[in-house]
VOMARTI-597464 format. One record per residue (C-alpha): residue number from 1; residue in one letter; y, z, x. Coordinates in pm, 1 decimal. Each point is the difference from the previous one (the first is absolute). Layout:
# residues N
<r k="NUM" r="A" v="Y" w="Z" u="X"/>
...
# end
This chain:
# residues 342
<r k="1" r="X" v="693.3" w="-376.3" u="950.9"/>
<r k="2" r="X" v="-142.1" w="358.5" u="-86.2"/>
<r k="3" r="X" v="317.2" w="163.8" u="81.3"/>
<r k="4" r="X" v="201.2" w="-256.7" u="-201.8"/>
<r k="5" r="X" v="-222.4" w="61.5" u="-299.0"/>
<r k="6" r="X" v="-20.8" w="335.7" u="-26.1"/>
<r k="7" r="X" v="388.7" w="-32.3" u="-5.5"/>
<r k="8" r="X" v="-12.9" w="-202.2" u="-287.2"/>
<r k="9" r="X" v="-207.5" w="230.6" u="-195.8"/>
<r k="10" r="X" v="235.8" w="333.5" u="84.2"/>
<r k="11" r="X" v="310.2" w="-170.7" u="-46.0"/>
<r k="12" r="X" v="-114.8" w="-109.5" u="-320.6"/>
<r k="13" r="X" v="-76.6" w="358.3" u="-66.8"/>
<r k="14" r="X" v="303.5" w="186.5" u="119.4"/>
<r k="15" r="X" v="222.5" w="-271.6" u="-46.5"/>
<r k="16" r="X" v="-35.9" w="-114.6" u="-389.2"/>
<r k="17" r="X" v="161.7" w="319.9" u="-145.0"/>
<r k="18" r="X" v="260.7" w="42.4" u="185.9"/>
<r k="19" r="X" v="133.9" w="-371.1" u="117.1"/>
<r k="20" r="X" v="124.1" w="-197.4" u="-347.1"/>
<r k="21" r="X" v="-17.5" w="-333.3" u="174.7"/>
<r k="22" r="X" v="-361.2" w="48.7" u="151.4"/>
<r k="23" r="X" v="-127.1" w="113.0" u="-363.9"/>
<r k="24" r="X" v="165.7" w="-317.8" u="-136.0"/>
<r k="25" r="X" v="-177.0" w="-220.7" u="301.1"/>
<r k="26" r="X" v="-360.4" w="169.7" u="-56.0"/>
<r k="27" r="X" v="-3.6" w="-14.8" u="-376.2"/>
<r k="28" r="X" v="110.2" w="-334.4" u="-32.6"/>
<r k="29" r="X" v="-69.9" w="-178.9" u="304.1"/>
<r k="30" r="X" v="-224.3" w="89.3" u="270.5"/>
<r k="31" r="X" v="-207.6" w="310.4" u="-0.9"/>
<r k="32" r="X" v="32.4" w="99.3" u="356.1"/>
<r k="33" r="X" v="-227.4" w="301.1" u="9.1"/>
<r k="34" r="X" v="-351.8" w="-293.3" u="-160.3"/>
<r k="35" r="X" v="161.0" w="-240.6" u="242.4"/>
<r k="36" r="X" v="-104.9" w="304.9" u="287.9"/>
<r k="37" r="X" v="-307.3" w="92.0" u="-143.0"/>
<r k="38" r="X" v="-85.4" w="-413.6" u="-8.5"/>
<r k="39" r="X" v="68.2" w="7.6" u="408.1"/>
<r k="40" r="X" v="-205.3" w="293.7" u="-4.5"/>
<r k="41" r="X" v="-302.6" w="-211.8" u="-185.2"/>
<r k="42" r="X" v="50.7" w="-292.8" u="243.8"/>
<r k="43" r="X" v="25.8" w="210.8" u="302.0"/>
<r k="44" r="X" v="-347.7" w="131.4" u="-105.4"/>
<r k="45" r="X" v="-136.4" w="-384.0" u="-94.9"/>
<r k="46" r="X" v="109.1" w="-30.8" u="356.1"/>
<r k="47" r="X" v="-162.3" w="271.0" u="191.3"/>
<r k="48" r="X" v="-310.5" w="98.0" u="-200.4"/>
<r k="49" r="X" v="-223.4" w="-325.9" u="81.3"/>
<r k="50" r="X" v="93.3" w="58.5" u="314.5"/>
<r k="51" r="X" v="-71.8" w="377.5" u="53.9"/>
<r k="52" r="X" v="-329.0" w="-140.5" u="-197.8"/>
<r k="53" r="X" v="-117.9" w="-290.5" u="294.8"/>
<r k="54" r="X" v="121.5" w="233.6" u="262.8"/>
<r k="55" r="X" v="-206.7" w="352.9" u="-121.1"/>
<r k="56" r="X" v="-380.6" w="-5.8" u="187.9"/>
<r k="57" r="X" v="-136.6" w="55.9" u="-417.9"/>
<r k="58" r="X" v="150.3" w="45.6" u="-325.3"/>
<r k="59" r="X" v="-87.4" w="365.7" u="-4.7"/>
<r k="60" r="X" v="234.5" w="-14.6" u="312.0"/>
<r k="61" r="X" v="286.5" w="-121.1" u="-192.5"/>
<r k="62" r="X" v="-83.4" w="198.2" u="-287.5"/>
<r k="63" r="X" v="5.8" w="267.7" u="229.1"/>
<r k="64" r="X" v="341.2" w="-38.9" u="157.6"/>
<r k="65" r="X" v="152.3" w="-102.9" u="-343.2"/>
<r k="66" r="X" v="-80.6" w="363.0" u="-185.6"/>
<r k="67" r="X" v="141.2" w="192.0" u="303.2"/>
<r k="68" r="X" v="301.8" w="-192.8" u="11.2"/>
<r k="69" r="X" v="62.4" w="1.1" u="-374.4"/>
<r k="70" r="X" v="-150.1" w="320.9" u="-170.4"/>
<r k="71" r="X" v="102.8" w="308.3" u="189.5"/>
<r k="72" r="X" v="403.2" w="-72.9" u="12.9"/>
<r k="73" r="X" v="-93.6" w="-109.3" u="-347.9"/>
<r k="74" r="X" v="-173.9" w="351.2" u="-120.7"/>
<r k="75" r="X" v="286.8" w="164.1" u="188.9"/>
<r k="76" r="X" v="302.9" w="-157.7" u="-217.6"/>
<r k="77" r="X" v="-211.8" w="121.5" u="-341.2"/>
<r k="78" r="X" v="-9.6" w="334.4" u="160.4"/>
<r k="79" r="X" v="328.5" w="53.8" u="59.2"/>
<r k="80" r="X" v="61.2" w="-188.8" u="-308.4"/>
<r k="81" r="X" v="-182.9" w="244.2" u="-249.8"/>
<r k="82" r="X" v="195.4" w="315.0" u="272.0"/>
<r k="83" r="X" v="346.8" w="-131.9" u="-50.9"/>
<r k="84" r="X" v="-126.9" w="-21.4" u="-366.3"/>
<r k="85" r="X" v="-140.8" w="363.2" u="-0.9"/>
<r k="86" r="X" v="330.8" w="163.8" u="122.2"/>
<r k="87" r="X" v="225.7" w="-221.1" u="-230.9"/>
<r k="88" r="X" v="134.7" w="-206.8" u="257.0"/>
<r k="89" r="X" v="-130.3" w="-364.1" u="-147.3"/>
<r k="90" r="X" v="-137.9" w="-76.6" u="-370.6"/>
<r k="91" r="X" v="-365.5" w="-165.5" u="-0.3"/>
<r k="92" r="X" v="-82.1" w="-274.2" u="-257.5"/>
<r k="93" r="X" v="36.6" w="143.2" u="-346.4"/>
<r k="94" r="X" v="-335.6" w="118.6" u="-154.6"/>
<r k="95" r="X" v="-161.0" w="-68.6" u="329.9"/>
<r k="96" r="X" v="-331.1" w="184.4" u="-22.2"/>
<r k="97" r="X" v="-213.2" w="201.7" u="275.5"/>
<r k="98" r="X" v="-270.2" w="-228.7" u="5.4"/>
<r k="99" r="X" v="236.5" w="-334.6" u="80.1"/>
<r k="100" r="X" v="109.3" w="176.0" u="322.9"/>
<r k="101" r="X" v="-325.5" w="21.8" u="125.1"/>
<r k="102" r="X" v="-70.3" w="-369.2" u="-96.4"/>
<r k="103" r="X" v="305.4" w="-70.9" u="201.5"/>
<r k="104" r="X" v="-132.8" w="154.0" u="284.5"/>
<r k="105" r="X" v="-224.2" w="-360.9" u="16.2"/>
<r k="106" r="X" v="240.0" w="-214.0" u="-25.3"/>
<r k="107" r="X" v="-207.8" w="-174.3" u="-321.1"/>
<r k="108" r="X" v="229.5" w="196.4" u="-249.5"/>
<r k="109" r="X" v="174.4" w="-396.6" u="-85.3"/>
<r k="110" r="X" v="-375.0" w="-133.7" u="-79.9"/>
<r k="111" r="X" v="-78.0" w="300.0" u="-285.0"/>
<r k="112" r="X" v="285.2" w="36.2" u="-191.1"/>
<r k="113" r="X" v="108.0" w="325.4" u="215.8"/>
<r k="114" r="X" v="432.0" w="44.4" u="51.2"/>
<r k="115" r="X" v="112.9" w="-17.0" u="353.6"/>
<r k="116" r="X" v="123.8" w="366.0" u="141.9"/>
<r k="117" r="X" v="289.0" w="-231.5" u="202.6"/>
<r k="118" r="X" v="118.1" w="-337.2" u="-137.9"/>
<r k="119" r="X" v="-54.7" w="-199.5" u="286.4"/>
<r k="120" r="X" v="-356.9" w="77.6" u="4.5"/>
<r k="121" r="X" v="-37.5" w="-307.2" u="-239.2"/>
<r k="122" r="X" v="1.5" w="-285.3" u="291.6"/>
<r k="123" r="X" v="-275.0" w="188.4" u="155.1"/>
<r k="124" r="X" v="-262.9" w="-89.7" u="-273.7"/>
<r k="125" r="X" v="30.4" w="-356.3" u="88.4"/>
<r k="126" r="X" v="-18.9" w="62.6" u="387.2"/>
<r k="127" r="X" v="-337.3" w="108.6" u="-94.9"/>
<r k="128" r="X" v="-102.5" w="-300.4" u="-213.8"/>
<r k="129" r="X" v="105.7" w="-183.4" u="333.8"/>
<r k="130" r="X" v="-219.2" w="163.6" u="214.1"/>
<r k="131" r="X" v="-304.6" w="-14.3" u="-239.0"/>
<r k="132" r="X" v="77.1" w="-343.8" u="-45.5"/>
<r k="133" r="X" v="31.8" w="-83.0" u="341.9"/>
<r k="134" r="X" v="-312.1" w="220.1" u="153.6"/>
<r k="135" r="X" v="-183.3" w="-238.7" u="-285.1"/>
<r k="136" r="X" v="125.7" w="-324.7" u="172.4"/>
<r k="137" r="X" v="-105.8" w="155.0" u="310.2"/>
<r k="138" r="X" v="-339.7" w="100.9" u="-104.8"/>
<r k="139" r="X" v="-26.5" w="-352.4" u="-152.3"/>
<r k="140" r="X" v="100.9" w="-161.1" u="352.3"/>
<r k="141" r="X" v="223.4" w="-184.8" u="-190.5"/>
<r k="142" r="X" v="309.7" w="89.3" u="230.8"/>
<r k="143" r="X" v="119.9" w="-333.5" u="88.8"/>
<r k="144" r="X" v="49.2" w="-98.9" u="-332.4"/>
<r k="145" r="X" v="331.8" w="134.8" u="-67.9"/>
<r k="146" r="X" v="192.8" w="-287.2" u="-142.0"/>
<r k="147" r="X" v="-309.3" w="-21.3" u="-256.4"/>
<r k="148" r="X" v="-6.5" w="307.5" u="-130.4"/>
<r k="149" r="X" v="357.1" w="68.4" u="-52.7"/>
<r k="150" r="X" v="46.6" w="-351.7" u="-166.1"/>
<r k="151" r="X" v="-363.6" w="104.6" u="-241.8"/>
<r k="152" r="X" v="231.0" w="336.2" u="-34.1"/>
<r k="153" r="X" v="314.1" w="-227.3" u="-99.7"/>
<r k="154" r="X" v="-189.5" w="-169.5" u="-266.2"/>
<r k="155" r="X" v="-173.6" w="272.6" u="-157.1"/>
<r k="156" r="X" v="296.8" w="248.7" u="-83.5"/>
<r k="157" r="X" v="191.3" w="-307.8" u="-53.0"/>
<r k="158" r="X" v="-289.9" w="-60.3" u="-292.2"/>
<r k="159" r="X" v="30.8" w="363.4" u="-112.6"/>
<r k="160" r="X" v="371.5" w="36.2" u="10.0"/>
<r k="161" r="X" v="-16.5" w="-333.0" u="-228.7"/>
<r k="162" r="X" v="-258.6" w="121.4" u="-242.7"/>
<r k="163" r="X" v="127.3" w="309.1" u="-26.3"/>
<r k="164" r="X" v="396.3" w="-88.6" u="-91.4"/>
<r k="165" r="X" v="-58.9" w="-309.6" u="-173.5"/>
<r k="166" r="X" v="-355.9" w="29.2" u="-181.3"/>
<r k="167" r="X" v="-27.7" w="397.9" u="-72.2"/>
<r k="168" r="X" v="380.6" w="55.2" u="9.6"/>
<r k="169" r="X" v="18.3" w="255.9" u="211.2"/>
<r k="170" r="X" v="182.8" w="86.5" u="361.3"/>
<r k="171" r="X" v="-158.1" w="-97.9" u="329.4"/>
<r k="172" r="X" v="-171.6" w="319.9" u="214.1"/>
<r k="173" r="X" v="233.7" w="-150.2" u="301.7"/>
<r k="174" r="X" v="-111.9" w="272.0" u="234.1"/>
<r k="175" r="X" v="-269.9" w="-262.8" u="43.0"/>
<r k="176" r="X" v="239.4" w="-204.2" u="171.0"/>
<r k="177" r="X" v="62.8" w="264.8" u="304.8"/>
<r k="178" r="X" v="-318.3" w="-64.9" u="93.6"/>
<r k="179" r="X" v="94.0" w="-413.8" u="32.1"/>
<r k="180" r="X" v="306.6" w="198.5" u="241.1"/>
<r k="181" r="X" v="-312.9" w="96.2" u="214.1"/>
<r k="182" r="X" v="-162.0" w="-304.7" u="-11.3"/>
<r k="183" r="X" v="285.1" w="-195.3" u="90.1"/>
<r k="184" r="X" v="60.2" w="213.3" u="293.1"/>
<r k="185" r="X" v="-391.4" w="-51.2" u="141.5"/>
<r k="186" r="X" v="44.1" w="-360.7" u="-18.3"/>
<r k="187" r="X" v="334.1" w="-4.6" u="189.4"/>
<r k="188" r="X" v="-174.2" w="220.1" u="260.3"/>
<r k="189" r="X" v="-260.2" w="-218.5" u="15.6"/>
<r k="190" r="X" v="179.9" w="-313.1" u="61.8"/>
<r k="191" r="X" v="155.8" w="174.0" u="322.2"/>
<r k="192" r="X" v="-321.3" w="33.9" u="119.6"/>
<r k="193" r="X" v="-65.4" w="-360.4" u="-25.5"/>
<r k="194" r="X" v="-317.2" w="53.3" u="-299.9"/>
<r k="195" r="X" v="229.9" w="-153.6" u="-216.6"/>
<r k="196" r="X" v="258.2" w="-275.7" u="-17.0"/>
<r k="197" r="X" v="416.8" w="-25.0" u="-74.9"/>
<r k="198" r="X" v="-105.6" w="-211.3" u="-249.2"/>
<r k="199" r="X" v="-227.1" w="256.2" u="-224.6"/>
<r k="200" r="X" v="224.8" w="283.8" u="71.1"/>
<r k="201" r="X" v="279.7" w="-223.4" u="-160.5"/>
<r k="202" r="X" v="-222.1" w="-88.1" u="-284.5"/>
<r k="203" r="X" v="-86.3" w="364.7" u="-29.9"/>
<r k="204" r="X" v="364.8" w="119.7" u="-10.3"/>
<r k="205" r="X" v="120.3" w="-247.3" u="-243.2"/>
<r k="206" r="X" v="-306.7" w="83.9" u="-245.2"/>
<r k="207" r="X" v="63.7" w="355.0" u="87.3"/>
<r k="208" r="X" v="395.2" w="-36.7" u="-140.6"/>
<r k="209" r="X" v="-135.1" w="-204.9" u="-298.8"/>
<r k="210" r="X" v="-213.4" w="260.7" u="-113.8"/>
<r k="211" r="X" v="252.7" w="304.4" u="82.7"/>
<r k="212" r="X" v="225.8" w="-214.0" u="-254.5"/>
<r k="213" r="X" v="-267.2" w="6.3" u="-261.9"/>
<r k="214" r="X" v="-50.7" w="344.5" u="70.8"/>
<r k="215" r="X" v="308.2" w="113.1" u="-51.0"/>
<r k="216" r="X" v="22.9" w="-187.7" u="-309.8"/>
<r k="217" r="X" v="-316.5" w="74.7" u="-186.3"/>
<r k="218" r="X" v="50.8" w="408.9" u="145.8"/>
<r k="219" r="X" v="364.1" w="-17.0" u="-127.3"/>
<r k="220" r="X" v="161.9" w="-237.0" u="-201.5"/>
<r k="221" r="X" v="140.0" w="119.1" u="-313.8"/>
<r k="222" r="X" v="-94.2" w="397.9" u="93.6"/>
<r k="223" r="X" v="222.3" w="251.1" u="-123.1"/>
<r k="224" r="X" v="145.8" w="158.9" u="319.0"/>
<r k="225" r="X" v="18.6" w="351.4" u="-88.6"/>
<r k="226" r="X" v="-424.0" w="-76.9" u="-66.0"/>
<r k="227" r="X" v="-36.9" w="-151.9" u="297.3"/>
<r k="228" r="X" v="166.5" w="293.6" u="249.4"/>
<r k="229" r="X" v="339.5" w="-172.9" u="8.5"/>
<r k="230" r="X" v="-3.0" w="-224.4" u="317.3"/>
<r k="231" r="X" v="-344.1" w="-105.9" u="-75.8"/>
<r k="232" r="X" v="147.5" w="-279.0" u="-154.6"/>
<r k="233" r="X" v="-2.4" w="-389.7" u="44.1"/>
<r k="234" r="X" v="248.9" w="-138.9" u="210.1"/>
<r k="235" r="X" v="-15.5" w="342.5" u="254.6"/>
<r k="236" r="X" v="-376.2" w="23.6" u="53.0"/>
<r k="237" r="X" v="-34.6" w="-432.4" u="77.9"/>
<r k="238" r="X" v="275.0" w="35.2" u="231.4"/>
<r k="239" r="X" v="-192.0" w="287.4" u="163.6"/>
<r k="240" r="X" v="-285.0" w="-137.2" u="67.4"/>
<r k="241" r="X" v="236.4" w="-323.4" u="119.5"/>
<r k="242" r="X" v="164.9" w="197.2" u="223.0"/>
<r k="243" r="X" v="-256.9" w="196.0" u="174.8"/>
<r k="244" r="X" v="-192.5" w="-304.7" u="52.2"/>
<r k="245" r="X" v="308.1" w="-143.0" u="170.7"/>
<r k="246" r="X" v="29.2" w="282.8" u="210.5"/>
<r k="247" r="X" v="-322.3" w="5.1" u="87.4"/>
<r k="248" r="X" v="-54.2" w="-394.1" u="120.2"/>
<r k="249" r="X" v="349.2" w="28.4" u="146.4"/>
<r k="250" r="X" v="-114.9" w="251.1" u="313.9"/>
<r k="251" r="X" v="-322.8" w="-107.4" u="-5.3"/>
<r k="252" r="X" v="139.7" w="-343.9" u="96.7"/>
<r k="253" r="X" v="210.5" w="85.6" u="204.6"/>
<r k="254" r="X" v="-211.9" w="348.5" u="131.4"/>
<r k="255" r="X" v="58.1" w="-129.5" u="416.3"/>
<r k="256" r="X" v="416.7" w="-50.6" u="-55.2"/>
<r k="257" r="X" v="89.9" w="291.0" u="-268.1"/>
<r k="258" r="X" v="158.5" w="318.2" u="163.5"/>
<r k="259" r="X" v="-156.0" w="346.0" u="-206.2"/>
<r k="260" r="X" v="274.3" w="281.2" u="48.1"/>
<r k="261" r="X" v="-194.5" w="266.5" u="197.3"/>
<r k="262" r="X" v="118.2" w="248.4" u="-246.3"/>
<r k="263" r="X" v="-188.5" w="-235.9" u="-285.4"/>
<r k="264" r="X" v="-301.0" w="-38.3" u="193.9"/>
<r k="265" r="X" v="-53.3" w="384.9" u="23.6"/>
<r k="266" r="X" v="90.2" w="23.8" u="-372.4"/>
<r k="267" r="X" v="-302.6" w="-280.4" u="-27.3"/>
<r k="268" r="X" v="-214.8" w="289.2" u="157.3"/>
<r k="269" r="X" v="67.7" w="270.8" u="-222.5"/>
<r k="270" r="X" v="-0.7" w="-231.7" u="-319.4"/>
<r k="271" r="X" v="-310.3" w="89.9" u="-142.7"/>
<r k="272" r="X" v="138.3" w="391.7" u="-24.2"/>
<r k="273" r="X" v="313.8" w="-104.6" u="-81.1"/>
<r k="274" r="X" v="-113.7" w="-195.8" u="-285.0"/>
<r k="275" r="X" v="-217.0" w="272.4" u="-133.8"/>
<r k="276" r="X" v="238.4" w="292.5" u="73.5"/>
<r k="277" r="X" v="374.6" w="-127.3" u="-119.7"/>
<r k="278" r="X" v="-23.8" w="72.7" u="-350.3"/>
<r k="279" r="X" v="-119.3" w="330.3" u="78.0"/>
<r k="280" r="X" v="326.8" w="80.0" u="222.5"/>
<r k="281" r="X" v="207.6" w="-182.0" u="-276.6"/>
<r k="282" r="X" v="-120.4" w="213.2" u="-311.2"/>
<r k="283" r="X" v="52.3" w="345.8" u="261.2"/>
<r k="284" r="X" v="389.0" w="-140.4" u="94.2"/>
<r k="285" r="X" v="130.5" w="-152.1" u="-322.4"/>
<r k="286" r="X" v="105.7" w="328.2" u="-172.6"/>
<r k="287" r="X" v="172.6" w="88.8" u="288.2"/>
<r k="288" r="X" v="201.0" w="-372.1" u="95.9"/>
<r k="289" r="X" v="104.2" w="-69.7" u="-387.5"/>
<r k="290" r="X" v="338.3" w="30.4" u="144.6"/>
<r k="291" r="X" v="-10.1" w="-129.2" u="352.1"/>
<r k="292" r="X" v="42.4" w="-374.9" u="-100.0"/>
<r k="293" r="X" v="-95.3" w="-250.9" u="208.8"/>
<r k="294" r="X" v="-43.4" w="239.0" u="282.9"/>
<r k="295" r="X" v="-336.2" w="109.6" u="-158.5"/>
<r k="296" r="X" v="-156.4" w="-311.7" u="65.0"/>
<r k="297" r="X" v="-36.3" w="-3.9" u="384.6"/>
<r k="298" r="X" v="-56.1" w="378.8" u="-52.6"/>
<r k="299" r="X" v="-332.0" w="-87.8" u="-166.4"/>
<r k="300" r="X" v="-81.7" w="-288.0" u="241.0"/>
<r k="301" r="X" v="50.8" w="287.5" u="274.5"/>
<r k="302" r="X" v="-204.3" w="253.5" u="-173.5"/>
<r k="303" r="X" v="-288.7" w="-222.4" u="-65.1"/>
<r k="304" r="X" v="-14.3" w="-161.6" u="314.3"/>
<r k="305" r="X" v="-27.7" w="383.1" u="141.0"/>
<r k="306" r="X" v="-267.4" w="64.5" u="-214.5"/>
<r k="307" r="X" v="-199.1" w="-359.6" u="68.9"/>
<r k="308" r="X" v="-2.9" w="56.4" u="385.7"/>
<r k="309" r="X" v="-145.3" w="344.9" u="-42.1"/>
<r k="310" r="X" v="-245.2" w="-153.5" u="-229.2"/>
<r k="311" r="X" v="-69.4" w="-276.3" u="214.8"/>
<r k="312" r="X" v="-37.1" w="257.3" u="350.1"/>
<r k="313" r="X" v="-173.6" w="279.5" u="-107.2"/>
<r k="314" r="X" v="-180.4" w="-192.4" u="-290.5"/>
<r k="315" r="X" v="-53.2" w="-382.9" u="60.2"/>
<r k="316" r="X" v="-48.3" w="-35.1" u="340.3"/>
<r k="317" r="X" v="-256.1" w="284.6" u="14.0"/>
<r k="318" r="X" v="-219.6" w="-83.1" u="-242.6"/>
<r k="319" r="X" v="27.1" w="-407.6" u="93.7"/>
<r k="320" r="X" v="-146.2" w="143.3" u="337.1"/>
<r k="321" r="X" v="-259.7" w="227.1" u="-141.8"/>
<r k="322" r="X" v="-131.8" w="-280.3" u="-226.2"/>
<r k="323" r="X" v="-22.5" w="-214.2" u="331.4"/>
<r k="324" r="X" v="-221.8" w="263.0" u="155.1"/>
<r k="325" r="X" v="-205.8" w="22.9" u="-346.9"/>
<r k="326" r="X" v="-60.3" w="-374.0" u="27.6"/>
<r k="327" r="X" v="-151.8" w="16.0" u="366.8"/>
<r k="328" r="X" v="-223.9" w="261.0" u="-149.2"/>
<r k="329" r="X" v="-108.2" w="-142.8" u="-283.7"/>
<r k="330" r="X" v="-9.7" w="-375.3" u="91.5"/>
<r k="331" r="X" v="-321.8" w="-130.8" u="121.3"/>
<r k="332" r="X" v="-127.1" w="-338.8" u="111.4"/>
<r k="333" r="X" v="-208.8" w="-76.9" u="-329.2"/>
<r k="334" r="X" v="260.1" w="60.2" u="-252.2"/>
<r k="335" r="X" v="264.8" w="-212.0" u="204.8"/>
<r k="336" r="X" v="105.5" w="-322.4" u="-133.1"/>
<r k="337" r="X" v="218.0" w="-191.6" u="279.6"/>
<r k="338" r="X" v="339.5" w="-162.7" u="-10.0"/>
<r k="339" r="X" v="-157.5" w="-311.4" u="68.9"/>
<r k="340" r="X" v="-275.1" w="-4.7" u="-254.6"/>
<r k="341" r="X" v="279.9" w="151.1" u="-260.4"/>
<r k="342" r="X" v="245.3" w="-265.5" u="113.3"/>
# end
């Protein structure tokens, strides 16, 4: 489901400028590259609570989750800010000194800072997950899923209300991505038997119901051009339909469904990839204005390059350095285990 995602996103990317029909189909009916990043936020509703129960402490997770995330991370804004230096890519207009360092925390989204790279935007609310979540867990309120996503349901479903039809103004719908998560955490949970088919159902059709008010209170009536052009009605619900379609569909039928080996290993690399396309897309564009279609699988080829280098000599040796800092650091009075967390 990684690999498939991170597809989305690129094709979306290399794709919209130079394929008429695939403009047309993501400005006016389903934003493939949100419907990605939405299997993205469900992947993560999936896994996190689960890396959470499974990790001897929270500092554990914590742990495991900064060496997996920040140093391929610091890496893409440093070659970001080189390809910048010798000409080679064009940084965020008016992009100051001091919002590159913020970006270096990943909290640039929660203080008004620009992103160095686009995509970094999704990562603010993979945080808010994870705080969220390590809160539940410090709570012990873990086996309360369906609860707290259907409290979450009702309260931006009060705020998207009050805000479009009391104040008059749009809905902050990034607020829904982080219903994507929860909806993912309860589906997860009912495969582990701590909750039923029948609350996951209720929890999916509230969870569509409030993605439809979302994406009318966040965009009905918005001037296009305002809203970044396919951040628009009709493609953004059909996003968030979509990925959640894709989502249920191999998580249902996970045991049956053949992955393409070729996918799965794409899956592995995702992270990098996701980070590191737009880079390869800004350095290759002046030079494929004229190579058509034949550009496109250029790119893919490119990035996917530049993602497994990222992901072999960056990932994979920091995820195993932070698992050696965890044995280090953890000890038996700061541990919090998956049973009492559960």
């Amino acid at each position: 489901m990684r690999g498939a995602a991170v597809l989305m996103v690129m094709l979306t990317h290399f794709a919209e400028g130079r394929i008429p029909f695939f403009y047309t189909v993501n400005n006016s009916y389903v934003q493939l590259g949100q419907a990605g990043v939405s299997i993205f936020f469900l992947i993560s509703g999936y896994i996190i609570p689960r890396s959470i129960s499974s990790a001897r402490s929270l500092k554990v997770f914590w742990i495991h989750r900064f060496f997996r995330l920040f140093p391929i991370y610091w890496c893409s804004i440093l070659l970001a800010c080189a390809l910048a230096y010798f000409g080679l890519m064009r940084l965020p207009q008016n992009l100051k000194v001091s919002e590159i360092f913020v970006n270096f925390s990943m909290l640039q989204g929660f203080v008004g800072s620009k992103n160095v790279i686009g995509v970094f935007w999704s990562l603010k609310f993979e945080l808010v997950f994870y705080f969220l979540m390590t809160a539940i867990a410090f709570a012990r309120l873990m086996k309360h899923s369906f609860y707290i996503c259907l409290a979450y349901s009702v309260g931006i479903a009060l705020v998207a209300f009050w805000m479009y039809f009391v104040q008059g103004k749009y809905f902050a719908y990034g607020l829904f991505h982080i219903q994507l998560m929860l909806i993912g955490w309860v589906v997860s949970e009912a495969q582990e038997r701590s909750s039923s088919q029948k609350q996951t159902g209720v929890v999916i059709g509230v969870g569509v119901m409030v993605a439809i008010l979302t994406a009318f209170t966040s965009f009905n009536g918005r001037d296009a051009s305002a809203a970044g052009g396919a951040l628009t009605l009709t493609p953004m619900l059909s996003a968030w339909l979509f990925g959640l379609l894709v989502f249920l569909l191999a998580v249902s039928f996970r045991r049956s469904l053949f992955w393409p080996k070729w996918l799965s290993w794409v899956g592995q690399i995702s992270y990098s990839a996701y980070l590191l396309h737009v880079l390869v897309q800004f350095v290759l564009t002046p030079y494929l204005r004229d190579w058509g279609l034949l550009a496109i699988p250029l790119m893919l080829a490119f990035s996917f390059l530049l993602a497994w280098i990222g992901y072999r000599f960056v990932e994979l040796p920091s995820i195993a350095f932070g698992k050696r800092v965890s044995f280090f650091w953890s000890s038996d009075k700061t541990q919090i285990s998956a049973g009492a967390i559960k």
